[in-house]
Structures are given as C-alpha cells and as structure tokens.
C-alpha positions as MATLAB code, in Angstrom:
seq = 'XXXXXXXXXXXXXXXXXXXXXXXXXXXXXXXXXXXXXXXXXXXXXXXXXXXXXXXXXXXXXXXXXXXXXXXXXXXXXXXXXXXXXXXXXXXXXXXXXXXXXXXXXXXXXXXXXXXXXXXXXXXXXXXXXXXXXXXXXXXXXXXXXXXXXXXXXXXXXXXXXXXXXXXXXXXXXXXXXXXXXXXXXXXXXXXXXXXXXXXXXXXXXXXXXXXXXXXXXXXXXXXXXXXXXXXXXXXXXXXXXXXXXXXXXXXXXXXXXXXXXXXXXXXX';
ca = [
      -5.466   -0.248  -21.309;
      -2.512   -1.764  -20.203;
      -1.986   -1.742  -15.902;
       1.244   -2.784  -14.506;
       2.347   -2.318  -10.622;
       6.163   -2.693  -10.059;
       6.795   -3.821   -6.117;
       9.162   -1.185   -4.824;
       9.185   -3.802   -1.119;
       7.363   -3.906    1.959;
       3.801   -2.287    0.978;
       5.314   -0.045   -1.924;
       4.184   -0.353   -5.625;
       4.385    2.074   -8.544;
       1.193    1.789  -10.516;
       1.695    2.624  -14.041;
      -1.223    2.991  -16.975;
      -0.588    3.404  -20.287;
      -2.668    6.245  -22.146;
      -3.321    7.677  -25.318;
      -1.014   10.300  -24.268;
       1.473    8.089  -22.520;
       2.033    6.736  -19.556;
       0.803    7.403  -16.249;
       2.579    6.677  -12.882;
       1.144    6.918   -9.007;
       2.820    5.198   -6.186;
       1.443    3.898   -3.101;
       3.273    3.787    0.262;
       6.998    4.024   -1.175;
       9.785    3.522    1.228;
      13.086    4.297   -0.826;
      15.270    5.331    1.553;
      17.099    4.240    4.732;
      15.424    6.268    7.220;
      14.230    3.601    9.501;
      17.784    2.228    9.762;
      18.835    5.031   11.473;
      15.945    5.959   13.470;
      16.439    2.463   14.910;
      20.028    1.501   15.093;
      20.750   -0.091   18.303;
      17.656   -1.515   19.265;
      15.918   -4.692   19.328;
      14.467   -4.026   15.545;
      17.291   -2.574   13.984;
      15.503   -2.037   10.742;
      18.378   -2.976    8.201;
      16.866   -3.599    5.006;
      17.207   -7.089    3.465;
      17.160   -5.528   -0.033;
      18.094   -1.964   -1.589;
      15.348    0.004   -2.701;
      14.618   -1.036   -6.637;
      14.970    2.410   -7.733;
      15.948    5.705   -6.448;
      13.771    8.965   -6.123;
      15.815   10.858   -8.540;
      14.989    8.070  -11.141;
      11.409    8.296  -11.154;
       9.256    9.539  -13.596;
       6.736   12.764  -13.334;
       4.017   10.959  -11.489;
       0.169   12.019  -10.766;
       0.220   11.006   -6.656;
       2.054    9.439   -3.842;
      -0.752    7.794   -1.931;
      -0.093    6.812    1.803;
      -2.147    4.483    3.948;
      -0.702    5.839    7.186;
       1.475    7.261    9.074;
       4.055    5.003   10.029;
       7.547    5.294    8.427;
       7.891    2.341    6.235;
       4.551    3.763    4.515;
       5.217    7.596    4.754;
       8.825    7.970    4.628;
      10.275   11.403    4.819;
      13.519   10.397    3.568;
      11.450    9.670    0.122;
       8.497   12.567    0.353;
      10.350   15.096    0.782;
      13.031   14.800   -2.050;
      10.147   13.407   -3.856;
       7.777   16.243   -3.519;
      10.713   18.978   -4.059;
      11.468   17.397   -7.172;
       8.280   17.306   -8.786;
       6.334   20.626   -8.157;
       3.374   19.208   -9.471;
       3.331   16.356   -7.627;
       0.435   15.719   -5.010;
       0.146   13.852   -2.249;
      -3.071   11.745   -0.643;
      -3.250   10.893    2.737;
      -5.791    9.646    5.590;
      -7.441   12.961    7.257;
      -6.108   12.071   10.519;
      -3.030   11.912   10.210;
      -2.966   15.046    7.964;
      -0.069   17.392    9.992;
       2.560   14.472   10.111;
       2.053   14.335    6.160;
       2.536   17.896    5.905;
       5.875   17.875    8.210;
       7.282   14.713    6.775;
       6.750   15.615    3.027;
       7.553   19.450    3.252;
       4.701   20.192    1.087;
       2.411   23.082    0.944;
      -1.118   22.243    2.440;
      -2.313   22.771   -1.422;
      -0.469   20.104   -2.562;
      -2.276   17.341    0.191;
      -5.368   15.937    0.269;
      -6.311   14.798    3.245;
      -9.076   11.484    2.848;
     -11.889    9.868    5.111;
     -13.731    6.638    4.598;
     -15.374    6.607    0.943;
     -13.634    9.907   -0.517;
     -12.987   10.207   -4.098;
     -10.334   11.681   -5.903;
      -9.321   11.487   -9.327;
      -5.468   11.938  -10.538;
      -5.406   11.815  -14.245;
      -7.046    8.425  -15.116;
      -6.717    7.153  -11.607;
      -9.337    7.202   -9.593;
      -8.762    6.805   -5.830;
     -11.690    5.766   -3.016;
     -10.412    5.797    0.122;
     -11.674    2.632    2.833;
     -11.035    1.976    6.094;
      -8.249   -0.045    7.175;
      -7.530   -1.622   10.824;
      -3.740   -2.231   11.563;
      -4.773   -4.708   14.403;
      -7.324   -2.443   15.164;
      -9.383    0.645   13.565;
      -8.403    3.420   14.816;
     -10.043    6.792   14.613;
      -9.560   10.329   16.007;
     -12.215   12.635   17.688;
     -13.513   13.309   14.274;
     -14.836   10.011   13.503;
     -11.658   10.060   10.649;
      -9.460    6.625   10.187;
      -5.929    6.520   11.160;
      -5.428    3.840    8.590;
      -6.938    3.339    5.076;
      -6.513    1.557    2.448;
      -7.387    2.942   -1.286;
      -9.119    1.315   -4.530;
      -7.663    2.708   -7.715;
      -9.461    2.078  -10.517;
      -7.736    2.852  -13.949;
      -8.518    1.459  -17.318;
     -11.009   -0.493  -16.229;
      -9.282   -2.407  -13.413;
      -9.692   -2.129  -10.018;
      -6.890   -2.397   -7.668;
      -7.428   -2.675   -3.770;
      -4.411   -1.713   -1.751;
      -5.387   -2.580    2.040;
      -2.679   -0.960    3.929;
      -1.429   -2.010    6.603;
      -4.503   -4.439    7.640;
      -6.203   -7.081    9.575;
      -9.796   -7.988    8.872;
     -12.919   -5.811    9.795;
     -15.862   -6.059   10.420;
     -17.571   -5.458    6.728;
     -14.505   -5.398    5.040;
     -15.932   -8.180    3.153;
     -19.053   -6.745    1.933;
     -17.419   -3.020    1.509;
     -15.137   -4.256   -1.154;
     -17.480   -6.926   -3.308;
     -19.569   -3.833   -3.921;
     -16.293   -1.859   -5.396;
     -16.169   -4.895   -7.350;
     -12.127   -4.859   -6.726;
      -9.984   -6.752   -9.243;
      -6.981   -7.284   -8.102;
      -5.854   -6.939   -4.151;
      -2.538   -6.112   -2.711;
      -2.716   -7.566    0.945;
      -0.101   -7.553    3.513;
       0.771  -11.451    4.599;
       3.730  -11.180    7.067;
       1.273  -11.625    9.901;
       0.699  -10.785   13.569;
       1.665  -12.161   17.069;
       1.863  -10.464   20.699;
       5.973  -10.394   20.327;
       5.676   -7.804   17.849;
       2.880   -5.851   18.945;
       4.302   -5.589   22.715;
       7.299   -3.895   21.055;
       5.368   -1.176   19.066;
       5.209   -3.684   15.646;
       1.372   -4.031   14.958;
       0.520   -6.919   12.375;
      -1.084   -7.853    9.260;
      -3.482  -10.553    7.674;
      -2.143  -13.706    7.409;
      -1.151  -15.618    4.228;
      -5.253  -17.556    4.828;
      -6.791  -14.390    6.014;
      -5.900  -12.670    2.612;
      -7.097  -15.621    0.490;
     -10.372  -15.645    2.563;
     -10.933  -11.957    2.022;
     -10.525  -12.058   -1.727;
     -12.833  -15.508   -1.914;
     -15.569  -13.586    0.099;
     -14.923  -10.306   -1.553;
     -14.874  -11.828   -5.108;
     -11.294  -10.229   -5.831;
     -10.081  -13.221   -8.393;
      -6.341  -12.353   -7.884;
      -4.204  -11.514   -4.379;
      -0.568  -10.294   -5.026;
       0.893  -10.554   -1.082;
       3.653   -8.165    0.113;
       4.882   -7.148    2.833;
       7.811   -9.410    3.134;
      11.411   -9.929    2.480;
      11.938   -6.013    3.983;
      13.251   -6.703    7.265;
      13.746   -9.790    8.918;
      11.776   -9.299   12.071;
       8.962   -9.188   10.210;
       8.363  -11.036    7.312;
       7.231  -14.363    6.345;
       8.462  -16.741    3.987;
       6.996  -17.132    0.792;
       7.809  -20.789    0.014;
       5.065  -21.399    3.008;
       2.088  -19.846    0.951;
      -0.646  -22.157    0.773;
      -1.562  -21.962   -3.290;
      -3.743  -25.332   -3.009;
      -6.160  -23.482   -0.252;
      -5.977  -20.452   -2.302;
      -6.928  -22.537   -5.701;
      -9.579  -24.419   -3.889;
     -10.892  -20.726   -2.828;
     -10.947  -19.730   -6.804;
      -8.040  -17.309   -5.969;
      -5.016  -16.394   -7.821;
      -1.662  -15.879   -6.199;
       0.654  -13.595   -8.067;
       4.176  -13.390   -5.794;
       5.694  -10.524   -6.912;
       9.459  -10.305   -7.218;
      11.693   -7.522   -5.373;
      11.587   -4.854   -7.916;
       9.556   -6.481  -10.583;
       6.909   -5.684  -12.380;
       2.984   -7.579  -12.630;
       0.259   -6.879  -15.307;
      -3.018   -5.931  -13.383;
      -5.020   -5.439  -16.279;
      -8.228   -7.336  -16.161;
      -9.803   -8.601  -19.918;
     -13.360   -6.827  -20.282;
];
C-alpha cells in the first residue's frame, strides 16, 4: 500500500493511504490559518509566518481524523478546526484526554465527534490505526487524572508505522516504548530548546542529535525533522543537520520540503 505524508509546516502533515477503494487522508496537528498572528501582534514573538499555509481548508479532501498532540495553537488551531469540522460532518477529531474541553471549544464540535486519548489508547479510523504515547514538551505533564497533556500518536497503515512525537523532548522510556511499536518512520520536532524561549512561554523540542539518537535506540530506520522554517523565533536551520552522525547511527534523514510530499511506505 502506498503511504505518503505531505508537510503542511511546523508539526503539520496530511497522511494519505491509498486503498482498494481509494484514498484515505488523516492529518495531524494542522495549522492553516493565521490565528497566531493575531493573537500575538505586538509582542516580542509576533508569530508572522515565514511561509503561507500549502493548502487551504476548503481544498481538502473528505478525511477520516484530525489528530492533535496538544493544546497549544500552532497544533490545535481554531482558525483551521472549526471551518474544518463544519465542513466535513463526518469528520472526527482525536485529542489527548486532558485537554479534552479546549478541543471541544476550539473545534466547535459535538462531544460525539471527539475522542478524547490517554497513554496506550487505540483507535482505528478507516485503515489507520492510532496508539496514543506520552509526550513531554520539556516536561510531562499530567492532570489529576494521571492523563498526559501532551502525546504523541503511532499510526500504522498499510503496514507502516509512523511515529509522530508531538511537541517533544526525551523521556524517560521513550526509547524502549517505541522499539516495541516497532515504529517505521518518525516525525520529530528539531528546532530545539533554550531558557530564552521557555522564560517567555515558548517550551522546546529535541534537538537535531537528540532525534537521531532516539530513532538509533528505538530502531526507527528513517527521521523526517519538522518543526522549522514556521516562524523565525523558533526554528533552526536545516543546512546545520548533522547527516554524517545520523549515517554513522544507521539513520535516514528525509528533509521534507514546505508543502511537499514524502513516501513513508516501508517494503515488507
């Protein structure tokens, strides 16, 4: 079965799988609109994208699920959930327990159309199959429920699996969690962390080596980094990835373009 994930920027990709009765589209973490921009005009992160959005809401196809990692806005965006969700009736949306009401309010969708997930839940949306992991933006943080704030998801379709972290730093048995899901192919966050940004309410990521030592130790053969080239105070550049550490580490680097589109699919 054929796999491709297009790179919508920042952490968003459209997953697509081709089927016997066409194809099938989920996205993960889109962020299509300008929303941020004007939530934070005037301030020291302004927000301003450094690209347009690759493709507007109205041009999407009928997909099975928006997945969403958390609830900040560049990863749940109401200016793309809730045209989104109106449009497609049939549309559902995933997100982590916790953070369950902001979902709701920023997506306008009936509780029946939600799922709210917790560390190793499993849901299945046509031929994708979603398990829900833990995630630590800096940190892990739960609620008084034992229920992450932050998670990332492994969708396995067609035989490939695909881990997308989040946003993510590494935790303690990340690394074991995710060689037994036996993950293919992992999205990873790369535009880092430092006290600057956290101080000012902008909590970080792995690093560009972080990522390549998760996959080695994980034995996830291929890491496609994002989360860069969205805004400029935060973002790395990704002429400054190390591909000889990440060869010596038996990793592949796929750097995906701004819009374009990667084959995931993994020969059996």
């Amino acid at each position: 079965m054929t796999v491709r994930a297009r790179w919508l920027g920042q952490a968003g990709f459209w997953l697509t799988a081709a089927t016997g009765d066409g194809d099938a589209h989920l996205l993960v973490d889109p962020y299509l609109s300008d929303s941020l921009a004007d939530k934070y005009a005037g301030t020291l992160f302004p927000h301003v994208r450094m690209r347009p959005a690759p493709v507007a809401v109205a041009d999407l196809p009928a997909l099975r699920a928006v997945l969403c990692s958390h609830a900040h806005t560049d990863h749940m965006d109401p200016g793309t959930l809730t045209p989104l969700m109106a449009a497609q009736p049939d549309l559902r949306l995933a997100c982590p327990r916790a953070v369950l009401s902001e979902a709701l309010a920023r997506s306008g969708a009936a509780a029946s159309r939600v799922d709210g997930l917790a560390d190793g839940d499993r849901v299945e949306y046509g031929p994708f199959a979603v398990t829900a992991v833990p995630a630590a933006h800096e940190e892990r943080w739960r609620d008084a429920h034992g229920d992450d704030h932050f998670l990332g998801y492994v969708v396995e379709v067609g035989g490939t699996r695909v881990y997308h972290s989040g946003d993510c730093t590494p935790w303690a048995g990340q690394v074991e969690r995710l060689r037994d899901l036996a993950v293919d192919v992992a999205l990873l966050p790369v535009n880092g962390r430092d006290a600057h940004r956290l101080a000012h309410g902008v909590p970080g990521n792995f690093t560009f080596a972080e990522a390549v030592a998760l996959c080695a130790g994980a034995g996830i053969r291929t890491l496609v980094p994002h989360h860069w080239g969205m805004f400029d105070f935060n973002t790395v550049d990704p002429a400054g990835f190390d591909f000889a550490l990440a060869a010596r580490r038996g990793v592949t680097v796929r750097v995906p373009e701004h819009g374009g589109v990667l084959d995931l699919a993994v020969p059996r």
